[in-house]
C-alpha positions in Angstrom: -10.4 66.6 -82.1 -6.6 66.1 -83.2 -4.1 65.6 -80.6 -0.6 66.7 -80.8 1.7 63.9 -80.0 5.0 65.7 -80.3 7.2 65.6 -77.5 8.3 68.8 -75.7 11.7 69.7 -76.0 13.7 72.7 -74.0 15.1 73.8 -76.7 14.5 72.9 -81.0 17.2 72.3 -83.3 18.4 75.6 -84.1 19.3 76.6 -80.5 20.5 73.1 -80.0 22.9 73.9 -82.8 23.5 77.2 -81.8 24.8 76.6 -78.1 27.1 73.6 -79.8 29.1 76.0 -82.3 29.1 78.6 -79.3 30.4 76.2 -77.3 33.1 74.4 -79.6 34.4 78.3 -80.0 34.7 79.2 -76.7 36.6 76.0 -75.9 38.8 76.7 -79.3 39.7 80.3 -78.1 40.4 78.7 -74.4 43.0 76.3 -76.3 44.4 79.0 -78.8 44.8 81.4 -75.9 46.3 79.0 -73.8 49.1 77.5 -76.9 49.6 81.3 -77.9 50.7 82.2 -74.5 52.9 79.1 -74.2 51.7 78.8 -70.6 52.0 74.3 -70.8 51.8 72.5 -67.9 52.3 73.5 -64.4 54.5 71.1 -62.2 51.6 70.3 -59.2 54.2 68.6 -57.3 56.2 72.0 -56.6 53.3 74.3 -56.0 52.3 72.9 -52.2 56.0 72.4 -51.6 56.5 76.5 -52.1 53.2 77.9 -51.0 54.3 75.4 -47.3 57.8 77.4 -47.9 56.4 80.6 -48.5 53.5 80.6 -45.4 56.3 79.1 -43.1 57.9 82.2 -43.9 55.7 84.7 -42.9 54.2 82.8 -39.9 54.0 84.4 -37.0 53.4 87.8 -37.8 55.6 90.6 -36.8 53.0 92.1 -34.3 55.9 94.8 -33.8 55.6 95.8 -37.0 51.8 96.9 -35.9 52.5 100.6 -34.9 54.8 101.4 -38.3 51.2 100.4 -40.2 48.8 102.3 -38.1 49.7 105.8 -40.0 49.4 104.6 -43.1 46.3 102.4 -42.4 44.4 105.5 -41.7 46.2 107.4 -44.7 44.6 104.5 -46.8 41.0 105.3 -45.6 41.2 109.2 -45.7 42.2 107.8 -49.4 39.4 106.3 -50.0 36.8 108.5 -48.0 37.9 111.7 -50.2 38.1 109.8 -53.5 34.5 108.7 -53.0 33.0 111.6 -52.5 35.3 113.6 -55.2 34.0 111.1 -57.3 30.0 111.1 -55.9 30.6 115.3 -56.4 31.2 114.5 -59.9 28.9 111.8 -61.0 25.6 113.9 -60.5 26.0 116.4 -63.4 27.6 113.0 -65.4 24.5 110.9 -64.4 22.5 114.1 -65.2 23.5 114.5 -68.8 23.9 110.9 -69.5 20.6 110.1 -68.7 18.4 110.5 -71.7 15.3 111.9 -70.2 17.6 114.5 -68.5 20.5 115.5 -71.0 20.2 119.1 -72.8 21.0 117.5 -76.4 22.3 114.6 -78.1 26.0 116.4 -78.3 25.8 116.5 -74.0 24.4 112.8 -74.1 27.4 111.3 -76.0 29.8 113.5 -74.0 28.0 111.9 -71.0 28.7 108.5 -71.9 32.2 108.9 -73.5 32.9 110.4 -69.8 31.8 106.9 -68.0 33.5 104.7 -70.8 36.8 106.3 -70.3 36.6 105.8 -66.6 35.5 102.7 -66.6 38.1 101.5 -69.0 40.7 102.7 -67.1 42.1 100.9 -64.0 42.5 102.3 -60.8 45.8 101.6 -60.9 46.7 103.0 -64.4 44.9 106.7 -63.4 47.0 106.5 -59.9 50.5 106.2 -62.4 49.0 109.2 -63.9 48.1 111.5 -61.1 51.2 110.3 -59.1 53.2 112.3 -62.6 50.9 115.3 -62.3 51.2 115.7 -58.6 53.7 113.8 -57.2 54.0 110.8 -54.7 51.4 110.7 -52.1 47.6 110.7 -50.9 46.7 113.0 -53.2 47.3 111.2 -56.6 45.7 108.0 -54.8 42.7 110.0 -53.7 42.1 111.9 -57.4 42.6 108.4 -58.9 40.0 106.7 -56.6 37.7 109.7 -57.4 38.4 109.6 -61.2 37.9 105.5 -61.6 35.1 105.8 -59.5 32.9 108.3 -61.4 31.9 106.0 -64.5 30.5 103.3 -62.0 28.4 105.9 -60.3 27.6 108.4 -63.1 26.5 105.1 -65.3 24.4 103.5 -62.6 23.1 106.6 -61.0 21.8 107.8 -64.7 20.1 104.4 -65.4 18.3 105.1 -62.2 18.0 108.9 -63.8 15.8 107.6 -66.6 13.6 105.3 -64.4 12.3 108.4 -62.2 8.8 109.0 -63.0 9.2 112.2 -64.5 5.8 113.9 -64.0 7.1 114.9 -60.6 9.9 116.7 -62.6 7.5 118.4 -65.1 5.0 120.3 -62.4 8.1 121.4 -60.1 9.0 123.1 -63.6 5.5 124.3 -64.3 6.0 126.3 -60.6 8.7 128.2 -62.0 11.4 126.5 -59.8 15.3 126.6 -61.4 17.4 124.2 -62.6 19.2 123.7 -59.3 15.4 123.4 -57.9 14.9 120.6 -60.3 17.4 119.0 -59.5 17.0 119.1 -55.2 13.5 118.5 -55.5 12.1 116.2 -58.2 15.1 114.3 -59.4 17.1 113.8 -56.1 14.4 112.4 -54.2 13.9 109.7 -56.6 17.3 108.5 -57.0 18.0 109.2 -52.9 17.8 105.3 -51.9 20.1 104.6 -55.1 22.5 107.6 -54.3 23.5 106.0 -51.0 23.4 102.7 -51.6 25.7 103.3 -54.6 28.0 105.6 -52.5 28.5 103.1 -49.7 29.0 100.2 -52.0 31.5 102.2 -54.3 33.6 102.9 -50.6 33.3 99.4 -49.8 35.2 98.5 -53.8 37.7 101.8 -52.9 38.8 100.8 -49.8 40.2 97.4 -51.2 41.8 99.3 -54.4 43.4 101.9 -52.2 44.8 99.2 -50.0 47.3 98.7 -53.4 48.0 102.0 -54.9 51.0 102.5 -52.8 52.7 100.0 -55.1 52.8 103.1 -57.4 54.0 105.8 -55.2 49.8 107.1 -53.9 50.2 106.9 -50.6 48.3 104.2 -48.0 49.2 100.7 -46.4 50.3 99.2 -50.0 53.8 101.5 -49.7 54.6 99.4 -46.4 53.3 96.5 -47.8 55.8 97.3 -50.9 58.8 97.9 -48.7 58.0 94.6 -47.0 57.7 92.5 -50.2 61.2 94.2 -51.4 62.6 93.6 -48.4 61.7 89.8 -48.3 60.0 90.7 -44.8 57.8 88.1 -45.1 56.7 88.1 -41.3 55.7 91.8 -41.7 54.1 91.2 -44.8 52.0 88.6 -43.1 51.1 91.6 -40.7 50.1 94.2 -43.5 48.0 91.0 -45.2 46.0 90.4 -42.0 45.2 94.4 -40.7 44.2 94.6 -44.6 41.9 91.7 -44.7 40.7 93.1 -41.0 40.0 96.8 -42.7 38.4 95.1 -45.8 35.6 92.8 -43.7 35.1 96.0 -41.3 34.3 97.9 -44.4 32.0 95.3 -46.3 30.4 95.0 -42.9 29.0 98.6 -42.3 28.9 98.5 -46.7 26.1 95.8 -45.7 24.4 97.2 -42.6 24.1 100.8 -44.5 22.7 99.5 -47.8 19.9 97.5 -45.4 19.2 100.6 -44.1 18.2 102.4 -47.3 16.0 99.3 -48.7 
């Protein structure tokens, strides 16, 4: 009986070569990218010397700066609260048709998927310039923004979960008679429930911290104090915008984590 004496290797020649070249290019568009910039070197002496200056600045915090934030604090999460569920509103009949064990043709499929492209392509920030045009300054564009970046995430994830639903369930509430709408509350909701909350909660959780910044553009929330602050080189009661953002932002990854346990 032969024996085979050749030693194991993780991984043979080819791959060996293959993870070289992928690595020489990756290091070659790092080096091209940093030269075509012209970014050179930064001076490390200076960079502690004006972060010390710049966090001497805005220390202490203006606590009496606390009450002007409150207002808009709230604004900020009515901003968010409204934008996710514009945006969980609209991502079922997305999900629905870009799901390819739900979709009515090919035509409705594409549609469905050029739909959570475009808003995923688009940042937050970018759809708040152009809602803040169409309805002027204010919670609204922030809200309709929020809502319209947040519809890819949940109409793409929420449709994969779509086409993992075991759809026998779907087929004999059909075979009762049972409409569309029927369908839909009964065999395909059920499935996706766990996901459809999970999602929801975890897509507040990201909108909270992007609504903290659209007031940068005129959308309403904290960011138009925090703007005024940073123009006004009120760095104390920037410091105090910073901190009850970071305060909103743990509260809201905090109940983001308790209520996705729940659903588990």
């Amino acid at each position: 009986m032969a024996i085979d004496d050749r030693a194991w290797d993780r991984f043979d020649q080819r791959r060996r070569l293959g993870r070289f070249i992928g690595l020489l290019l990756t290091t070659v568009v790092v080096i091209g990218s940093w030269e075509y910039m012209e970014i050179g070197f930064v001076n490390a002496e200076t960079i502690p010397r004006e972060i010390a200056d710049l966090l001497t600045r805005m220390y202490p915090p203006d606590v009496g700066y606390t009450p002007t934030i409150i207002s808009p604090l709230i604004e900020t999460i009515h901003i968010a609260a409204l934008g996710t569920t514009g945006a969980l509103i609209l991502s079922i009949p997305v999900a629905l048709i870009a799901a390819e064990n739900t979709t009515i043709n090919r035509f409705t499929f594409w549609l469905g998927k050029v739909i959570v492209t475009v808003s995923r392509s688009v940042n937050t920030i970018i759809w708040a310039l152009i809602f803040v045009v169409a309805f002027g300054a204010g919670p609204l564009a922030g809200a309709v923004a929020i809502a319209f970046r947040s519809v890819g995430f949940l109409g793409k994830l929420l449709g994969e979960e779509i086409e993992e639903i075991d759809f026998g369930q779907v087929k004999a509430i059909r075979a009762t008679g049972a409409s569309p709408a029927q369908v839909l509350l009964y065999g395909i909701l059920p499935q996706i429930k766990p996901a459809l909350i999970g999602l929801s909660v975890y897509r507040w959780d990201i909108n909270i911290r992007d609504s903290t910044v659209l007031g940068f553009v005129g959308a309403g929330g904290i960011g138009v104090q925090l703007f005024r602050a940073v123009n006004a080189f009120a760095w104390q009661s920037v410091s105090t915008v910073l901190l009850v953002i970071l305060l909103i932002v743990i509260g809201s990854e905090v109940i983001s984590a308790y209520t996705r346990g729940l659903v588990r």
